[in-house]
One Martini backbone bead per residue (centre of mass of N, CA, C, O) as a GRO file, in nm:
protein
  174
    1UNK     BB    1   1.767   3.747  -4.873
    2UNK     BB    2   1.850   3.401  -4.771
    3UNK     BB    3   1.635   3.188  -4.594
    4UNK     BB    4   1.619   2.959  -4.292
    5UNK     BB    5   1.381   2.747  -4.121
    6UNK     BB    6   1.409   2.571  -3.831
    7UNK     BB    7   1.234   2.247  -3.669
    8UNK     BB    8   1.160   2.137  -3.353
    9UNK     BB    9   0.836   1.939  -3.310
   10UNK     BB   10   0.648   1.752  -3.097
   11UNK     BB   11   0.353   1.942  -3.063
   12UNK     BB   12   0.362   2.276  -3.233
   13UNK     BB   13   0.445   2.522  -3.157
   14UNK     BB   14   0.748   2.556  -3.324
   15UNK     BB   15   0.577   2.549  -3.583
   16UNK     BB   16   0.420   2.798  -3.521
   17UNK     BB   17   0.680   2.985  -3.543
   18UNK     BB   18   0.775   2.883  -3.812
   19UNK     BB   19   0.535   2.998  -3.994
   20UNK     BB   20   0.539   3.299  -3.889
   21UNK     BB   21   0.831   3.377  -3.990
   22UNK     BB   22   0.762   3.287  -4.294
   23UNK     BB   23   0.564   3.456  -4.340
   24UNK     BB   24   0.760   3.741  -4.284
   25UNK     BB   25   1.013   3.627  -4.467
   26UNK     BB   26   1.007   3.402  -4.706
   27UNK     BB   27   1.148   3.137  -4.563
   28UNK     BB   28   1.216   2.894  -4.538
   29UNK     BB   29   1.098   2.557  -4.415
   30UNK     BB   30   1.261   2.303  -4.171
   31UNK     BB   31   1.297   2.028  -4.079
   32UNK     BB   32   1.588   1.930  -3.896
   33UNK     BB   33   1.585   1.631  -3.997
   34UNK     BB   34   1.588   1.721  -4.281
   35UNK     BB   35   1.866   1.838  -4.279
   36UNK     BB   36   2.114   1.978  -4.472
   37UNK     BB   37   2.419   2.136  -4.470
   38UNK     BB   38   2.455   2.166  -4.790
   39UNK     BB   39   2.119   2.309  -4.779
   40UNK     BB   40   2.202   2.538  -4.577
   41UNK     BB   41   2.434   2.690  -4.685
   42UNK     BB   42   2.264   2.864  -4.930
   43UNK     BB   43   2.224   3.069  -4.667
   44UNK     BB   44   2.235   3.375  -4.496
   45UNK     BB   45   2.008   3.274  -4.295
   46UNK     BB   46   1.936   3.113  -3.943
   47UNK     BB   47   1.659   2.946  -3.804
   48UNK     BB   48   1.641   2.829  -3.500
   49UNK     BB   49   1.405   2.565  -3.366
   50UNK     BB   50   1.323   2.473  -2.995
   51UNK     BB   51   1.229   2.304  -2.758
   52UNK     BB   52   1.209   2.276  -2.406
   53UNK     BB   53   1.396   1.961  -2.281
   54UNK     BB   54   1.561   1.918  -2.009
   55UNK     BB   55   1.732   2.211  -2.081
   56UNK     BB   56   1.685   2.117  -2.367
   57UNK     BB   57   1.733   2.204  -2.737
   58UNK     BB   58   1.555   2.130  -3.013
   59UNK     BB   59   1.768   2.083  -3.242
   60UNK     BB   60   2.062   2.193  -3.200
   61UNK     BB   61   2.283   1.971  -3.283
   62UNK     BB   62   2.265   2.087  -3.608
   63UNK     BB   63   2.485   2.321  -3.512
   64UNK     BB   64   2.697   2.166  -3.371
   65UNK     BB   65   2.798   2.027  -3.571
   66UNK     BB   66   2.782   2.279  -3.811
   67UNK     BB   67   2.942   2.535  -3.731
   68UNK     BB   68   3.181   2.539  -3.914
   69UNK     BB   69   3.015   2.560  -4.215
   70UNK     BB   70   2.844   2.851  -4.103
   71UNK     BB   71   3.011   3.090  -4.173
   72UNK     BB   72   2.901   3.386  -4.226
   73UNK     BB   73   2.628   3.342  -4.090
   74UNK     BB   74   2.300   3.410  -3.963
   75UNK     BB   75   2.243   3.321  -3.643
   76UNK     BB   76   1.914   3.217  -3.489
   77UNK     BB   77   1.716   3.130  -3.193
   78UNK     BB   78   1.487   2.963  -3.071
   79UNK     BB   79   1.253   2.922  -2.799
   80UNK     BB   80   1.043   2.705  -2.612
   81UNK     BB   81   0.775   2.673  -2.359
   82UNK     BB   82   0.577   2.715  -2.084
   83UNK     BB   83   0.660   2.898  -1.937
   84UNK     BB   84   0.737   3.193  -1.871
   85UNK     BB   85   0.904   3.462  -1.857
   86UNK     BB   86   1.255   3.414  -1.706
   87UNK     BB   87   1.554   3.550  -1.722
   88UNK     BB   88   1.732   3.332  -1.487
   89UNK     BB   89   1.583   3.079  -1.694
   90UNK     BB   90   1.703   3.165  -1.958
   91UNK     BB   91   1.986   3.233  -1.900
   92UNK     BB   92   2.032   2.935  -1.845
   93UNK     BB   93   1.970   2.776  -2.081
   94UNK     BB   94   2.162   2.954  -2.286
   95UNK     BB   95   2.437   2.856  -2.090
   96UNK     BB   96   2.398   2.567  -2.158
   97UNK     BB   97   2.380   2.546  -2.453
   98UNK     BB   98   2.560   2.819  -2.566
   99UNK     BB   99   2.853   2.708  -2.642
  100UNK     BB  100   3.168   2.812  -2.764
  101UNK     BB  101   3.047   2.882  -3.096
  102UNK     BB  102   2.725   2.949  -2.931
  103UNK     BB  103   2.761   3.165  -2.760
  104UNK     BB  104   2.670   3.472  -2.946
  105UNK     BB  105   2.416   3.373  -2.996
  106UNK     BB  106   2.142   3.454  -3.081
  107UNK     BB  107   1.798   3.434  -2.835
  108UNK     BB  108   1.486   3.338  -2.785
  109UNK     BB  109   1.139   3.346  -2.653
  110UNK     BB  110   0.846   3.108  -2.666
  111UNK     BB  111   0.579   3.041  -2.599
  112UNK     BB  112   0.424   2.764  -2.554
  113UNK     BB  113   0.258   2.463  -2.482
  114UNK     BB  114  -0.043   2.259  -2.286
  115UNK     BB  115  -0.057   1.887  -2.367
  116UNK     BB  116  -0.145   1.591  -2.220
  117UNK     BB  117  -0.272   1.431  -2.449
  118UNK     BB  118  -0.052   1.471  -2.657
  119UNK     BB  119   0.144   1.330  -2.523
  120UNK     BB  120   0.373   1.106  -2.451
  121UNK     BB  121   0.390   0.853  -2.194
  122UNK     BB  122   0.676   0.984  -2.111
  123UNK     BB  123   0.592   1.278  -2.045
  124UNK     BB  124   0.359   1.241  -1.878
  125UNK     BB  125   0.516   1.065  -1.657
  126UNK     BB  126   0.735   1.294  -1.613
  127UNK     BB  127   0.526   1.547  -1.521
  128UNK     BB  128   0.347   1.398  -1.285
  129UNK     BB  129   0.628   1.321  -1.131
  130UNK     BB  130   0.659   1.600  -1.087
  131UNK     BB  131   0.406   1.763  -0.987
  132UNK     BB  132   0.440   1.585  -0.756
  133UNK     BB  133   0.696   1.692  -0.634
  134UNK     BB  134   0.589   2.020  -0.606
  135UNK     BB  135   0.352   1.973  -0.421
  136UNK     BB  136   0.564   1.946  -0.137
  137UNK     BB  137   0.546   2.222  -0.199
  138UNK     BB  138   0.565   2.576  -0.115
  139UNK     BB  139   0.440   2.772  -0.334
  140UNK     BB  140   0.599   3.028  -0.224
  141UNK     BB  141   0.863   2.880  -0.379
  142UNK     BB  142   0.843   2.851  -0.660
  143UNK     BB  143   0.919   2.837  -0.940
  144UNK     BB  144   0.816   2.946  -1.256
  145UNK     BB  145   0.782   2.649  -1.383
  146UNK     BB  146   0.635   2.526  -1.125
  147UNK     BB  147   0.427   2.687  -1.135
  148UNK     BB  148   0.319   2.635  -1.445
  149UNK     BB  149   0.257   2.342  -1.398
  150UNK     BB  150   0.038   2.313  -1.196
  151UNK     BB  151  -0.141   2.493  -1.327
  152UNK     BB  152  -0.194   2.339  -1.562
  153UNK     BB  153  -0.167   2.064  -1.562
  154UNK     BB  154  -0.452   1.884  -1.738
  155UNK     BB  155  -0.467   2.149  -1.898
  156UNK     BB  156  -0.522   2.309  -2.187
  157UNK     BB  157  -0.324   2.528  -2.333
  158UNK     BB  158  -0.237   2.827  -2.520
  159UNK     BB  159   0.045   3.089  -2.553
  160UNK     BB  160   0.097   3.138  -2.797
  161UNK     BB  161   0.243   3.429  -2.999
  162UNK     BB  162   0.342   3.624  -3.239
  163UNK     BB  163   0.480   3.858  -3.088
  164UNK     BB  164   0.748   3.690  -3.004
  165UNK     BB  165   0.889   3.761  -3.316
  166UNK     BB  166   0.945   4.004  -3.319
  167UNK     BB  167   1.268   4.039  -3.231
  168UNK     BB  168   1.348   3.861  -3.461
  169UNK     BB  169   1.286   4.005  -3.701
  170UNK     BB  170   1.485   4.262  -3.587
  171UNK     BB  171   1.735   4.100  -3.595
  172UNK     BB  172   1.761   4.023  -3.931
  173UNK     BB  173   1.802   4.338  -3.982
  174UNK     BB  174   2.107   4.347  -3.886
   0.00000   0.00000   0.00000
């Protein structure tokens, strides 16, 4: 079986699913923005990867615009995010991006990391704003997400975990 891992990584950790996938399954490993649909046609399996980003999954949209062309290969999806893992966050997730030709493809999730140090400008000033908004809130309100969010604050996080890839290989073997 002949595979890639595409991955769209803004600050690591998505890039560390990705290298962990490549040592496990001997798949290339591919940034999204570097594929070309003619040369990921020539493999069997297809495996993306991307952070989530304001509810959308990055790197998402080179299978949305090629999924035409990638009939009968076996396709992948993996994100990840700071929040844990809550079913009805992620089923929400999916639900948003996973849409018509991308509706059935398998998705898995794996947790990313938190480092407001370097973030760009831009994420830095949205996530602050975040932060600022839920503060207002009573923490026993608060989503999985915003719970998560709070906590880490300005300390920097690292919750990947190889252990995270296990379903993915899983699934690989189907």
């Amino acid at each position: 079986m002949k595979g890639v891992i595409l991955y769209t990584s803004k600050y690591g950790a998505t890039k560390r699913y990705a290298d962990w996938l490549a040592e496990e399954t001997g798949f290339d490993c591919i940034e999204t923005k570097n594929a070309k649909v003619k040369d990921v046609m020539q493999y069997d399996t297809i495996i993306l990867g991307g952070g989530i980003y304001a509810s959308g999954i990055a790197g998402l949209s080179f299978l949305k615009k090629n999924i035409g062309q990638l009939g009968g290969k076996k396709i992948i999806i993996f994100c990840n995010g700071a929040s844990p893992y809550e079913e009805d966050a992620f089923r929400q997730i999916v639900e948003h991006n996973l849409k018509d030709a991308l509706s059935d493809l398998p998705c898995y999730y794996c947790r990313g990391a938190w480092d407001m140090d370097s973030m760009s400008f831009k994420d830095k000033t949205l996530c602050k704003m975040l932060q600022k908004a839920v503060a207002k809130k009573d923490p026993k309100d608060y989503e999985v997400w915003e719970k998560a969010l709070m906590v880490a604050g300005s300390e920097k996080c690292d919750w990947t975990d190889k252990a995270y890839i296990e379903p993915i290989l899983e699934e690989i073997k189907k």
